[in-house]
N, C-alpha and C positions, 0 to 999 in steps of 0.2 A: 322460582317458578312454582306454581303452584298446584298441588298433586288433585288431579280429579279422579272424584270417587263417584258417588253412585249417584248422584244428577248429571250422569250423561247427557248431553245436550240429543245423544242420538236415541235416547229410550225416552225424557220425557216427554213427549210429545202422548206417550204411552200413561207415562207418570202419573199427569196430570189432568188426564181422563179418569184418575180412579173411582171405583166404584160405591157408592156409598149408597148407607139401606136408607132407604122409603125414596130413591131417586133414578126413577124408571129410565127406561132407554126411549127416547124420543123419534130415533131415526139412525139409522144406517147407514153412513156414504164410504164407498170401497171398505169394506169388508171393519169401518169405526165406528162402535156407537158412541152416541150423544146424546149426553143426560138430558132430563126436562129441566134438572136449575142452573145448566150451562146455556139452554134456550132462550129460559128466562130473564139471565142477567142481563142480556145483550140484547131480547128483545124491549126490556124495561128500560135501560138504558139508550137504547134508541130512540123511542118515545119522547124522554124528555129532550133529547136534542133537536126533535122536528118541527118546526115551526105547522106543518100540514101533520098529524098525525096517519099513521099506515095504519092498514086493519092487518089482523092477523092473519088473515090469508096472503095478504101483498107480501108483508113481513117473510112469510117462510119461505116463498117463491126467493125472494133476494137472499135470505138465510143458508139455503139449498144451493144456491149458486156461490156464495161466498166458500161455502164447506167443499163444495166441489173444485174449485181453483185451489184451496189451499192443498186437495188430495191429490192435483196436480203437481203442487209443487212438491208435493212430498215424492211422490214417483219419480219426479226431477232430479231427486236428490240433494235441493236445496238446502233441505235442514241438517245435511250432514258435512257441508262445507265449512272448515275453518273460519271463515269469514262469519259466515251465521251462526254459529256455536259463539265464538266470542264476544260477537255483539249483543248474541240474548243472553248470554252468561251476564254482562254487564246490567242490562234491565232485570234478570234475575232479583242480582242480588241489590236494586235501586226500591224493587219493588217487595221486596219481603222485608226491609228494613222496619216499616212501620207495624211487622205483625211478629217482629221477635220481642215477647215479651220483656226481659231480660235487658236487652239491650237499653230498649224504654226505661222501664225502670231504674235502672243503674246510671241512665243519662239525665233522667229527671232528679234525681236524687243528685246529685251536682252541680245543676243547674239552680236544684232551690238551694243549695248550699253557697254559690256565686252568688247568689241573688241577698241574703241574708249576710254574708258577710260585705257584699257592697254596700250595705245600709248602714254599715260602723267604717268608720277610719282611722286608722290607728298611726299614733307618731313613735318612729322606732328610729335608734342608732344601730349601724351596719359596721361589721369589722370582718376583714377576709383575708383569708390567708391563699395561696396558688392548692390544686389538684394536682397531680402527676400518675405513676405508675401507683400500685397500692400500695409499694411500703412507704413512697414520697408521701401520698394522700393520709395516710397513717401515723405519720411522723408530725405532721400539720392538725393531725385532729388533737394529738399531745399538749403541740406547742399551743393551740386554742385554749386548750382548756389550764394549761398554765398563766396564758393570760386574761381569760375567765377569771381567775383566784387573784389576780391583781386587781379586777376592775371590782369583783366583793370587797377585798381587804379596802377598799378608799382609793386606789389610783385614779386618776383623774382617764376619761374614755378618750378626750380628743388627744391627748399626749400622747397615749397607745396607740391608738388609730395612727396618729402623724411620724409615728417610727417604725410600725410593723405593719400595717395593713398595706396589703394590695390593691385595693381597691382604686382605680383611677381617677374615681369622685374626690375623693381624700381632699385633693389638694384647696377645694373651691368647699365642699361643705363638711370637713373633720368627721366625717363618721355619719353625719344628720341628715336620715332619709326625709324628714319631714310627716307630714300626713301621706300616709299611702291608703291604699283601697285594693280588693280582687281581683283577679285578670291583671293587674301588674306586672305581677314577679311571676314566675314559673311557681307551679301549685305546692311541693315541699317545701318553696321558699314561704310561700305564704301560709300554708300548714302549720309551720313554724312560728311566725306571726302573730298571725290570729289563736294561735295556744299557750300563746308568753302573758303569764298575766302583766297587769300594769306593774311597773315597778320595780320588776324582774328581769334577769339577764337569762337567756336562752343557755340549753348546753350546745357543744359544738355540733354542725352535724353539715354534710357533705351533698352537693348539688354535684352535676356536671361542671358546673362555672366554676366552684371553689370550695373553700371550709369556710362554714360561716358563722358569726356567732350575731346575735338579736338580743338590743335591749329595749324594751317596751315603756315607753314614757307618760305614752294618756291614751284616750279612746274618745273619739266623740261621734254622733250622732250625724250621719250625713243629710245635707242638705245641697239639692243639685235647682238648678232656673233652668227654665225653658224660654227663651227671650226670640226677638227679629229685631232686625235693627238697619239704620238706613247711615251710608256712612259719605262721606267727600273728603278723600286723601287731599294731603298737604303734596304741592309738588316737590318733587326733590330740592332741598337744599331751603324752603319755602321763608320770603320773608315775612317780616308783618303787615305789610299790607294786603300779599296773596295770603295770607291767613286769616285778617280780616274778611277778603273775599269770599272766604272761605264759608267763614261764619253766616254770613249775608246768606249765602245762598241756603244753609240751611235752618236760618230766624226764615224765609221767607216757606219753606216744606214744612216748617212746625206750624205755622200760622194756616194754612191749607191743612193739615191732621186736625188743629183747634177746632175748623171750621167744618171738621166731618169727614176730610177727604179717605178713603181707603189705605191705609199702610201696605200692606199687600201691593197694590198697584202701584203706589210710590216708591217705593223699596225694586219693584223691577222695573221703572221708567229712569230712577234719579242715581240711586246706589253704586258706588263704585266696589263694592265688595262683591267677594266669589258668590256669594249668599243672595245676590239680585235676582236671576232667576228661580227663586226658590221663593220671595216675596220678603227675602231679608233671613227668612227661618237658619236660626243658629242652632236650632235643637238644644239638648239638653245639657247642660254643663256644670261642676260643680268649683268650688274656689280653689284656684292656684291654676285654672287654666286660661281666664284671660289677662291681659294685665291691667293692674291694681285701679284704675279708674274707673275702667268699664267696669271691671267685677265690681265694685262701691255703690254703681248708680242699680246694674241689674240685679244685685240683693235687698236694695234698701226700694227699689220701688213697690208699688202695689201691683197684684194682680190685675193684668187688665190695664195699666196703667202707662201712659207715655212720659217718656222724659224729656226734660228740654233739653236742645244743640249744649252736647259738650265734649270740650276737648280731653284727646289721647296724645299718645306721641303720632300715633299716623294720621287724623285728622279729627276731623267733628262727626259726631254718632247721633244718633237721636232712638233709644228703646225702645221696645213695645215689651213688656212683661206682660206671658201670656199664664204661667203659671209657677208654681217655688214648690217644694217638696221633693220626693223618689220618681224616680223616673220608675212606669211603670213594667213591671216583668213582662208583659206580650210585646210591650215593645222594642226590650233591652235582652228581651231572649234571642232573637239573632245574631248579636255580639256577644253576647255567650257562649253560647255553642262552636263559633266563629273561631272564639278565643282556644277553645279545646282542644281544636289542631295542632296548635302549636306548643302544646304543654303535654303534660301525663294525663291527664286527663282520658281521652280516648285510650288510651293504653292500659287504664285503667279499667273503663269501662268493659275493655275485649278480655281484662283479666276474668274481671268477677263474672262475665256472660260464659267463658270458657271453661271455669270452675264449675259451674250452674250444669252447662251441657257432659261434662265428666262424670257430674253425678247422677243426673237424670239417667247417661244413656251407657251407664256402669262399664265407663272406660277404664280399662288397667294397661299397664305395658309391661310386656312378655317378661319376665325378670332374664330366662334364661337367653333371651335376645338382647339385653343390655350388657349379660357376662362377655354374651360372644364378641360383643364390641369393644367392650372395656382390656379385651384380652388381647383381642387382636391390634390392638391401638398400644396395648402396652409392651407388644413383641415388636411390633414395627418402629416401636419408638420415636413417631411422629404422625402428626397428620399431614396427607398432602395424596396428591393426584392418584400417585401407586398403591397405596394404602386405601384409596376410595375404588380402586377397580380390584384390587382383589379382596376385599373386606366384604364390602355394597353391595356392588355389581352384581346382577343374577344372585343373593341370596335370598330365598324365600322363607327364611324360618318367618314366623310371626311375630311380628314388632307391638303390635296393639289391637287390641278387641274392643268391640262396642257396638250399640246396640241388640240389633235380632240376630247375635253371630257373625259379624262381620268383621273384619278381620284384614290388616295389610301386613304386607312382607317388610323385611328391613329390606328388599331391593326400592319399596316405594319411597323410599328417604332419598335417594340420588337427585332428583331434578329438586330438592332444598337444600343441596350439596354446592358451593362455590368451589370448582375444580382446579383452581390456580391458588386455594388458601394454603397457606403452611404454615403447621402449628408445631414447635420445636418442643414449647412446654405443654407435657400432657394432662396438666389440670388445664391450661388453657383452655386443649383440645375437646377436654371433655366438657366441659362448658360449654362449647362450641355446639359440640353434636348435641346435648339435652337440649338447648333452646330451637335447634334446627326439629327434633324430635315435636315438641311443645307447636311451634310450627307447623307440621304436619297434624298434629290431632287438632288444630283450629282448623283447621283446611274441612278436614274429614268428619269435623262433626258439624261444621258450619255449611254442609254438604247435606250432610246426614238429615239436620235439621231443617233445613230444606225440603227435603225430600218429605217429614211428617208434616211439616207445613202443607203441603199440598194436599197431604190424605185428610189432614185434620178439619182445613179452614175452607170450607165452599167460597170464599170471597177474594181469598187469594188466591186459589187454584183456578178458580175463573178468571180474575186478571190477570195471569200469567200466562194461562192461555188465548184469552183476547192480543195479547201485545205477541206472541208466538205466530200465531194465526195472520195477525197483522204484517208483522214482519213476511212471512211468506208469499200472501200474497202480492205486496209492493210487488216482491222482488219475479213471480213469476209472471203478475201484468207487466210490469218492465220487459221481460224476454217477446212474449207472446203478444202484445199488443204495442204499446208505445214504443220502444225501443225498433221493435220489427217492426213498426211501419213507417219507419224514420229508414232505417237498412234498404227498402225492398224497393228499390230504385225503378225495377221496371213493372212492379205492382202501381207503385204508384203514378209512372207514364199509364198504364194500359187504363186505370179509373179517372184519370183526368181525362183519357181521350173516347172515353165510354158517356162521361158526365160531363163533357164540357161546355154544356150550357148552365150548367150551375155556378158558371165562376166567369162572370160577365161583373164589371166594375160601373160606378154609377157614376164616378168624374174619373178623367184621365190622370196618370201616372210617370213618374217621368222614374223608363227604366237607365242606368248606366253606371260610369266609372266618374267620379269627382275626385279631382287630383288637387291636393291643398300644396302651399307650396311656403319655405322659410318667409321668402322676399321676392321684389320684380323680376330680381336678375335672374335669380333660379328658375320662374315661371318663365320666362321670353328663353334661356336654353333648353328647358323643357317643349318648349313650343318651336324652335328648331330642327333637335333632336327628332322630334316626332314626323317630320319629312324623308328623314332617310331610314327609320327605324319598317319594321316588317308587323303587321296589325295584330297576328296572331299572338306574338311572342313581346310586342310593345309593351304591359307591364309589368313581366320581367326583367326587360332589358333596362327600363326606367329603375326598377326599387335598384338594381346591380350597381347602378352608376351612381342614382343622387341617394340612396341608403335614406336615414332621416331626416334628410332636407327635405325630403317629400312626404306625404302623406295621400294613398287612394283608398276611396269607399266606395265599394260595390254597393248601389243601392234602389229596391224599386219603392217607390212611396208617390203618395198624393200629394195635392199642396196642402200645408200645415204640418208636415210630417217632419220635412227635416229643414232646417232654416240654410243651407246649403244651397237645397234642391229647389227653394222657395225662391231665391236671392237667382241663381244661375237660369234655373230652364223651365220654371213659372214665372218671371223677373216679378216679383213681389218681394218688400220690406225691404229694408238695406244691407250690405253685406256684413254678415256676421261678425265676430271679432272671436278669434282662435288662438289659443295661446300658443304661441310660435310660430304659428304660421297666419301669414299676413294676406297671401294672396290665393286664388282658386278658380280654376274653369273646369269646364267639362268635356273630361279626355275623351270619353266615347258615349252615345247613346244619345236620347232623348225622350223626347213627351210620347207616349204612346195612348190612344182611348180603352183598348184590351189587350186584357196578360196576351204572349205569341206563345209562353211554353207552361210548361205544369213549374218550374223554378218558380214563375212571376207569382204565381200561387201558391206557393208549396205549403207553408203555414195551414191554409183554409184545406187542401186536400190531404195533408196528412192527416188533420183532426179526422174530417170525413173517412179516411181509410180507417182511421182506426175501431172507428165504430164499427165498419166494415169484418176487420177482422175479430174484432170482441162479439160479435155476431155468429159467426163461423166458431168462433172458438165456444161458443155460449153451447151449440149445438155437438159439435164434439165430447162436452164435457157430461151433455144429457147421457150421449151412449156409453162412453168409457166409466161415468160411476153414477149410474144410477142409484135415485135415491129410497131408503123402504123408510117410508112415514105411518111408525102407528100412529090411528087417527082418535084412538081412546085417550092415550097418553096427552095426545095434542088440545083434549079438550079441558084437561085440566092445566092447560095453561093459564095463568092469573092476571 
């Protein structure tokens, strides 16, 4: 879990109003001011969203009224509900991602690094020995580098490879990874790699997977297609004449491209490939990913250039090469990045971002807080649940400093505490607790950092207040307006029966119950049953008995509305076709010319109540937080 520090979701609402010089106070709602470059962002921003532009006075009348619901919901007490604290937490940190410098940087710097070694590929031999505990892993890194000095002194690599490696490829390619490329391997494997010169045997060195040792054989120059292509499978098992067929049909989509037809559009009328609705687009691809015929014709053709109908083992293809080269970075950077999740990569990134904020915001940890721990872990001689309540628990010495004197207890270590671990061996132990410690000051300065984001960045501290803001108000027009006028049952009988000349229909309606049914049988029991059954309680009694052999729709509509209602009690078009149910009349009701109750309308007067109520509430919100608008400030609006 993860320990919150000082962006309390309950303070910054406070936070992120902060004060900043040459940025006057624009206006006052319940007792908050609000800067003129918090007016601005959101009044500029508005602007370009509007197809009719507002003049600035319109502008602040809605601006006044937005600030005024949201000081409602603060009164609410909305922004202090778990449910809203976690959700903005989440947009928090979605939305400062782009303004931590560090972060960027350290990711870009990996990305061009991916990007520059996918432009080499490199052909390597793999030999691996198993991982285990660390003196197993230990023992493996030995025996590697014993057979290291074999594969120098002249031993032949697949020999080795075919009596000692792990590897489960072994068996089909002796060692021989072939050409590989970046984002392959896991990034130390590839680190590894791309640092072995040509020629050269790696020394041993340790992944999660295994011990691995690397020999580097060549390097070359990648070269990737970008092709489409239009294809007609062989049927299964296909002879030579449906293969002939075959051919036929696509001599006859070559000879229509000769004559100018669109590819694009042939590729999704003719193509039996995944690739048809895309216009054949295979996107970018480099050799050894398709097999060896197609790759032949899509390297060797010209840019721009068609090929004629030739066969694969799955059928006849016909190319369009659209381009040969590097696939470019803006495009190949979302599978980059993509790829980062699943390697060190990010892990990396939060290392170097995390060292970066240590030293910025001259983090130490308490030395005399690590003895007390180290001590008390070495008396108890284990780690585990009892050891965490009397160690942890309620102790307040200081664990860590940073920033402007800020400072947490080693009690704030417990919720990154797993209370069911137990650690026998107390190097383990203590391993355990630094990385959990290292844990917390990410938490705390990833927090911290935050928090001078806001003071620092006028453009983040306004967007985090826009989506703050936003969030609020959803959730208190949901209480106060939309949701309560859906509730207010007999608000809404008394304004239907106030206005009920506004809700007159211009063609009749057919209100009732439509009963669908499996089959005849069940419809002609159905239609017996309902002789002796009681009206009130009829479908009830029906769902209790035939369960889902039936099917009813309560429904009021026009004709065109429902093809049910169309077919039964407008008799227009013919009777629908329902999957599983076959048959359908109508169990109660009919054609009426106007609604009889506020139901038949409800749709049309709830909207109308609500306005009603956002009315009343618009008026409320004038007396409870009036607004003070300096008008000096307002004029230097831009």
């Amino acid at each position: 879990m993860k320990v919150k520090l000082l962006i309390s979701s309950l303070l910054l609402g406070t936070a992120i109003l902060a004060i900043a010089k040459g940025d006057p106070v624009l206006m006052t709602i319940n007792g908050k001011d609000i800067k003129l470059s918090e007016f601005e962002y959101l009044y500029h921003k508005n602007n370009q969203q509007q197809i009719e532009k507002e003049t600035l006075e319109q502008y602040v009348d809605r601006f006044v009224l937005y600030k005024q619901k949201v000081a409602d919901a603060e009164a609410a007490g909305i922004d202090t509900t778990s449910l809203f604290i976690k959700e903005f937490e989440g947009y928090q940190k979605d939305l400062a991602a782009p303004y931590i410098t560090e972060d960027t940087t350290y990711r870009w710097q990996f990305i061009q690094e991916a990007y520059d070694r996918y432009k080499q590929q490199i052909d390597i031999d793999h030999f691996m020995l198993p991982v285990g505990s660390a003196a197993e892993t230990m023992a493996n890194m030995n025996r590697m580098d014993s057979i290291r000095n074999c594969v120098l002194n002249g031993e032949k690599w697949e020999d080795l490879v075919d009596k000692y490696s792990s590897d489960p490829s072994k068996t089909r390619n002796h060692g021989h990874y072939g050409f590989i490329s970046s984002l392959m391997f896991p990034y130390d494997f590839e680190n590894v790699a791309y640092g072995t010169p040509v020629g050269e045997v790696s020394k041993p060195f340790a992944t999660k997977y295994g011990v691995h040792m690397i020999r580097v054989n060549g390097k070359r120059d990648r070269e990737d297609v970008h092709a489409k292509h239009i294809l007609k499978l062989f049927p299964h098992g296909a002879t030579d004449e449906q293969k002939a067929a075959c051919k036929a049909q696509m001599d006859s989509i070559y000879a229509l491209l000769q004559a100018g037809a669109d590819f694009e559009e042939l590729a999704k009328k003719e193509s039996q490939d995944g690739s048809a609705n895309r216009g054949g687009d295979l996107g970018w691809f480099g050799r050894g990913r398709m097999v060896p015929p197609f790759e032949k014709v899509a390297f060797e053709l010209a840019d721009g250039a068609i090929s004629e109908p030739f066969a694969t083992q799955y059928g006849y293809h016909i190319i369009k090469k659209v381009a040969h080269g590097i696939q470019p970075l803006s495009q190949l950077r979302p599978a980059i990045e993509n790829s980062f999740k699943h390697d060190d990569r990010d892990k990396l990134i939060q290392e170097r971002r995390l060292s970066d904020w240590k030293a910025k915001y001259n983090y130490s940890v308490n030395p005399e807080a690590i003895d007390y721990i180290t001590n008390a872990l070495n008396a108890a001689g284990k780690f585990d649940s009892a050891f965490v309540a009397q160690t942890i628990k309620g102790c307040k010495l200081p664990l860590m400093t940073y920033g402007n004197n800020e400072s947490l207890p080693v009690m704030s270590l417990l919720p990154q505490l797993n209370n069911k671990a137990v650690f026998t061996n107390l190097s383990a132990a203590k391993d355990y607790l630094m990385s959990r410690i290292d844990n917390m000051a990410d938490a705390a300065l990833q927090d911290y950092n935050a928090n001078e984001l806001v003071k620092s960045n006028p453009e983040y501290r306004n967007l985090l207040n826009e989506y703050r803001d936003g969030m609020l108000l959803f959730e208190i027009s949901n209480r106060r307006v939309w949701k309560a006028a859906g509730k207010d049952t007999a608000g809404l009988e008394k304004y239907f029966a106030e206005n009920r000349g506004k809700y007159n229909w211009d063609e009749p309606h057919f209100k009732g119950i439509i009963l669908s049914a499996k089959n005849d049988t069940i419809l002609n029991m159905v239609k017996a049953d309902m002789a002796t059954m009681a009206s009130d309680t009829l479908t009830d009694a029906l769902h209790e008995k035939y369960g889902s052999d039936i099917r009813m729709e309560r429904m009021v509509v026009k004709q065109g509305e429902n093809a049910l209602a169309d077919y039964l009690a407008f008799h227009v078009g013919e009777k629908p076709e329902r999957k599983g149910y076959s048959e359908c009349m109508i169990l109660e009701g009919g054609v009426i010319s106007q609604p009889q109750e506020m139901s038949d309308v409800k749709g049309a007067v709830t909207s109308d109540y609500q306005d009603v109520l956002e009315q009343l509430w618009k008026k409320e919100l004038a007396k409870k937080y009036p607004a003070k608008i300096n008008k000096k400030v307002l004029k230097q609006v831009k």
